[in-house]
Each structure stands twice: as structure tokens, then as C-alpha cells.
C-alpha positions in Angstrom: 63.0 -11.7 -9.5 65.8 -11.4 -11.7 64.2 -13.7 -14.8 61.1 -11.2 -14.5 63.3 -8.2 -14.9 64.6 -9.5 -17.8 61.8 -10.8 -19.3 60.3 -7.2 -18.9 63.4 -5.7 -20.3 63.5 -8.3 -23.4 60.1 -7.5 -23.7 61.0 -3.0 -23.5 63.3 -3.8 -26.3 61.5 -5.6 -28.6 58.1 -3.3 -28.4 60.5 -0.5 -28.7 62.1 -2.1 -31.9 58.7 -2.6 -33.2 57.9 0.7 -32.4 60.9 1.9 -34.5 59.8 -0.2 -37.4 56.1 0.9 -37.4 57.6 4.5 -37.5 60.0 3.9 -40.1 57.0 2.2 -42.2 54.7 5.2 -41.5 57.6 8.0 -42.7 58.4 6.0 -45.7 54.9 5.4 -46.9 54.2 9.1 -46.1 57.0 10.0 -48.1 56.3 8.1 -50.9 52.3 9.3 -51.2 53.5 13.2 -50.8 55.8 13.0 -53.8 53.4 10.8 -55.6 50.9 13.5 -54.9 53.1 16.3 -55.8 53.8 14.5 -59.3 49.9 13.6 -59.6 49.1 17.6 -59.3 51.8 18.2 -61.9 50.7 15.6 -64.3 46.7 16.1 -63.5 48.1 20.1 -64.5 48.7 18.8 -68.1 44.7 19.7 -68.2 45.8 23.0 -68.3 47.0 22.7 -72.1 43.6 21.5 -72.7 42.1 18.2 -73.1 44.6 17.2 -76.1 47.6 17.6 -73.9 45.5 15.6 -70.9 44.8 12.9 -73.0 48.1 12.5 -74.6 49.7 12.4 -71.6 47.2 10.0 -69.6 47.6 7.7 -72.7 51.4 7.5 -72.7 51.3 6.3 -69.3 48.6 3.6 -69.9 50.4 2.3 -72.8 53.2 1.9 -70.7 51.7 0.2 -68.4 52.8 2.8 -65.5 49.2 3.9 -64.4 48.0 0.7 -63.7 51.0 -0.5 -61.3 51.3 3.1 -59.9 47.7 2.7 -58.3 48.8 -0.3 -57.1 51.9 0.7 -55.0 49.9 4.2 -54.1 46.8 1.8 -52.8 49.4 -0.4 -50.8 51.1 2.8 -49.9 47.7 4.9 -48.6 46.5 1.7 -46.8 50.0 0.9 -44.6 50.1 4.4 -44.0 46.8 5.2 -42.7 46.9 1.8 -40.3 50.4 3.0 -39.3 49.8 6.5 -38.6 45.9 5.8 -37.1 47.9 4.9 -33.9 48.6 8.1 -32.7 45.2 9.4 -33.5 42.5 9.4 -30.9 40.4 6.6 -30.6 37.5 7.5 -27.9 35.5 10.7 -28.7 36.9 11.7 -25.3 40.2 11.7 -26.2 39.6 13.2 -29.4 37.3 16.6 -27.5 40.6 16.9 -25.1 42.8 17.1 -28.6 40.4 19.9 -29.6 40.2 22.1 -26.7 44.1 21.6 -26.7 44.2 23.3 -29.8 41.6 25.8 -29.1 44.2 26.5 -26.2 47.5 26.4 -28.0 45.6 28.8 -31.0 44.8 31.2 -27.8 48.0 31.2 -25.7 49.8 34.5 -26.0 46.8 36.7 -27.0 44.6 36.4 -24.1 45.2 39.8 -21.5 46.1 38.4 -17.7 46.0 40.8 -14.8 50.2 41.4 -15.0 52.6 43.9 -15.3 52.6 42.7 -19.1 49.9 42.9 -20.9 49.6 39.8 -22.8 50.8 36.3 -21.4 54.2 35.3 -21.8 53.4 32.1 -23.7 52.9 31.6 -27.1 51.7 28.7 -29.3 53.7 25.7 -29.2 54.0 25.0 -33.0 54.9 21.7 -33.2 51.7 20.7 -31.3 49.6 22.6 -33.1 51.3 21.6 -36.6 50.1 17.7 -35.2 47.1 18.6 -34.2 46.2 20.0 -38.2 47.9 16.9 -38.9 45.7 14.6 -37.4 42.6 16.8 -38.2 43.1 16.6 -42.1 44.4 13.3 -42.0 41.0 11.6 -40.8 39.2 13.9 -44.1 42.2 12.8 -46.5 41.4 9.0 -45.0 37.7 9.2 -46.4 38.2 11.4 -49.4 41.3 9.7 -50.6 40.1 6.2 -49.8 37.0 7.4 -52.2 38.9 9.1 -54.9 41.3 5.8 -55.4 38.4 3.2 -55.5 36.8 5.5 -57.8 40.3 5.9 -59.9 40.2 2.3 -59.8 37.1 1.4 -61.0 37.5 4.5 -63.9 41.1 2.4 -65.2 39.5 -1.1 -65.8 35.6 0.0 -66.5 34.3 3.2 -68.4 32.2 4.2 -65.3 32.5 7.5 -66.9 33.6 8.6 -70.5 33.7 6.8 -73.5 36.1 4.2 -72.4 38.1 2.4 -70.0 41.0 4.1 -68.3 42.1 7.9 -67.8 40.8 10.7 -70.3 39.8 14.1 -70.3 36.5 13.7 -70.4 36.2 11.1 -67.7 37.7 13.3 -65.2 35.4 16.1 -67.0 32.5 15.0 -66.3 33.4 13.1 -62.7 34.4 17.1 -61.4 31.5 18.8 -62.8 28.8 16.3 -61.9 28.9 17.7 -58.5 32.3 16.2 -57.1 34.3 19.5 -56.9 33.4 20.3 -53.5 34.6 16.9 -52.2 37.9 17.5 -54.0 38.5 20.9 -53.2 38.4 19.6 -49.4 40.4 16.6 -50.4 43.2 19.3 -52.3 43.2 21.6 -49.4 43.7 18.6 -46.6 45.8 16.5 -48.5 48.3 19.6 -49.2 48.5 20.9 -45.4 48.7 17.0 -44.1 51.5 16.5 -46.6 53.5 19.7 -46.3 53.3 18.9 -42.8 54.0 15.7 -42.6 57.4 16.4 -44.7 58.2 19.0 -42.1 57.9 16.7 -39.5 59.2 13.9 -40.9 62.6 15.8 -41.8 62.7 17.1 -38.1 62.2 14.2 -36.8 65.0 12.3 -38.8 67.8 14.8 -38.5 67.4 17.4 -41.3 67.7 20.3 -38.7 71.3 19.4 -38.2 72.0 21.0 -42.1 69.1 23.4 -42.0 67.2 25.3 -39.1 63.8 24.6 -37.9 62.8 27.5 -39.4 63.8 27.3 -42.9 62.7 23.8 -42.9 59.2 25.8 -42.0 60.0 27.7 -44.6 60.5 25.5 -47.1 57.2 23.9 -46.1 54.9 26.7 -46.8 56.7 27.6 -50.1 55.6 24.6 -51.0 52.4 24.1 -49.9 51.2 27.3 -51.6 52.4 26.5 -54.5 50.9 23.6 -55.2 47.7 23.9 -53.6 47.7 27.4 -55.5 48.3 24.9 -58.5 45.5 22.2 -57.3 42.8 25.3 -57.0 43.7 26.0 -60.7 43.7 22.8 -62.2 40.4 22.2 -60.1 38.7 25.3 -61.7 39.4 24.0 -64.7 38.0 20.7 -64.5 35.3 22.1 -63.0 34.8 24.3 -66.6 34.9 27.7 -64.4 37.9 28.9 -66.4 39.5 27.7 -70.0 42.7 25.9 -69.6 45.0 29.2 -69.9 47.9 27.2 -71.3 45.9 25.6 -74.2 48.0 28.3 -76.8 51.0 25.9 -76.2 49.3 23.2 -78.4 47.6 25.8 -80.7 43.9 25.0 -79.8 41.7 26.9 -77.0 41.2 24.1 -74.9 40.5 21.0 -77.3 
């Protein structure tokens, strides 16, 4: 009796250890993919000097050989943390239609009338839940979007599948927004920010950042900056869609060239 209690315990501690490990995995690979994608937008935004100041800037990093590794860490990245992080999402379509109509719930909660002395019920959203639930809602669209944008990123660095020639340039990503693939990148932009913004928010909860800031500034900080650089991401994406001229092309003397 007593060498099965321990073997159960031995057992406790080392799935929990594991456990511990596969989180720390999942939070760092997150990590490391939300500031890779905040410095993409920023760099992707040199297309708002025009196509001189995109294509100077995509050719520095080629010629120093940083694009070509950087897709490689951000593929090993993406992958370890979609297999990591897949384990909290539902895996039967049953499971996954209770997760909704606990959200349709949580969204409802506090604004529904109830035959009381009050006229609305006393509870309200739980935040955090719903804040997981969006989390888990964009993160199966950013798995199929973003799994499609880096193979096609991949194949675009080593073969001129669009363009003039292999590897990043204006008109490659030109021509890959405006034959038709703006509308699966707008969805990518908007899911990608939200499951990033609230990842972060989650992730500095989780790991003791509300013990120098409050909940609710960390929030805060959140949504500052989420808006800005999704607000960012719909302008670079209207320009690479040729909807507007890159507005910033006066800082290298041309319109947009």
C-alpha cells in the first residue's frame, strides 16, 4: 500500500514538473513570437516610405543574413508554441460548443433583467475567462493563417514565387496583397494582435507582474498596445493593398517609388 502511494506521488510530481516545463515552453515561445511580430509590423511599416525605403530595408537584412535565420527561430518558435498551447484548447466538437455557449454566457451576465429587487443581475463578466476564451478563438485562425503566411514567406526568400527575384522586395509583397490575399491578412492582423495582446496580459499575470502593477493597468497597457499596432497593421495593409499612397514617402523625397 505504501509503495503504490508513492509510486502515485513520484508519479504527481513528475507530471506536475512536466506540466511546469510545457508552460514555461508555451510563455516563452509566446513571448518571443509577440515581440517578433511587433518588430515585423514595425519593419513591414517601412512600406510606408514607399517602396525605396521597403526595399532598402528588406535588403539590409538579407545581406546580413538576419532574415533567413529569423524565419528559422520564428518557424521553430510558431510550431512549439502551437503544440504547447493546443493542449488547453478543445479537442471534441463537444467540448468546443460548451466553450461557446460559455462565452455567449459570460458576454450576457450582468445585462439580462431577473425578477429582483434589482434590476439587473448582480454578476458580471468574468474577464479573465472571457479574455481565454478570445484567446483560444483567434488562436485556432492565427494557427492556419500564420502557418500559411510563413510557408509562403518561406518559399518567397529562397524562390521568386512572386517578383522579379528571390527573397523580400516591394513588389513581391505588392503583388502577393493585391492579388486577392488582403482579406486573409486582414483576419490574420486582427487575430494575431488580440491573441498577442492577450497572451502578454496573461502571461505577465500569470508570472507575477501584478505584484509591481495592478491587474488593471496591466489591462491597460494591453489595449494601448493592441490599438496601436493593429491601428498600424490596417495602415500598412491599405497600403500594400494600393488603397492609399504610402503617406510617409516625403521622407525619402519620392511619392511612393
Amino acid at each position: 500500500m505504501a509503495s503504490s502511494v508513492a509510486c502515485w506521488a513520484a508519479a504527481w510530481v513528475a507530471e506536475s514538473r512536466r506540466q511546469v516545463i510545457y508552460e514555461v515552453i508555451s510563455g516563452a515561445s509566446g513571448l518571443i513570437l509577440a515581440l517578433f511580430m511587433w518588430g515585423h509590423m514595425v519593419l513591414v511599416g517601412s512600406i510606408l516610405t514607399g517602396e525605396r525605403g521597403f526595399n532598402w530595408l528588406a535588403t539590409m537584412l538579407e545581406d546580413y543574413y538576419i532574415a533567413q535565420p529569423t524565419v528559422a527561430v520564428v518557424l521553430v518558435a510558431f510550431l512549439a508554441h502551437a503544440v504547447l498551447a493546443s493542449r488547453k484548447i478543445p479537442a471534441q466538437l463537444r467540448e468546443r460548443k460548451k466553450m461557446l455557449e460559455l462565452g455567449k454566457g459570460l458576454s450576457s451576465s450582468g445585462r439580462e433583467k431577473v425578477p429582483t429587487a434589482s434590476p439587473f443581475s448582480p454578476f458580471h463578466p468574468h474577464t479573465e475567462s472571457l479574455l481565454w476564451i478570445w484567446q483560444v478563438r483567434t488562436g485556432m485562425i492565427v494557427l492556419v493563417l500564420g502557418s500559411f503566411h510563413l510557408v509562403l514567406i518561406s518559399i518567397d526568400i529562397f524562390t521568386p514565387l512572386w517578383g522579379g527575384h528571390a527573397g523580400i522586395e516591394s513588389v513581391t509583397s505588392l503583388e502577393r496583397v493585391q492579388a486577392g490575399l488582403w482579406l486573409p491578412y486582414a483576419i490574420l492582423l486582427v487575430c494575431v494582435e488580440f491573441h498577442a495582446s492577450i497572451g502578454l496580459y496573461r502571461l505577465a499575470t500569470k508570472w507575477g507582474a501584478g505584484a509591481m502593477l495592478s491587474r488593471g493597468a496591466i489591462h491597460a497597457i494591453e489595449r494601448v498596445l493592441l490599438w496601436f499596432f493593429l491601428g498600424l497593421g490596417v495602415v500598412v495593409l491599405l497600403v500594400l493593398a494600393g488603397v492609399i499612397p504610402p503617406p510617409l514617402a516625403f521622407l525619402l523625397g519620392g511619392a511612393g517609388s
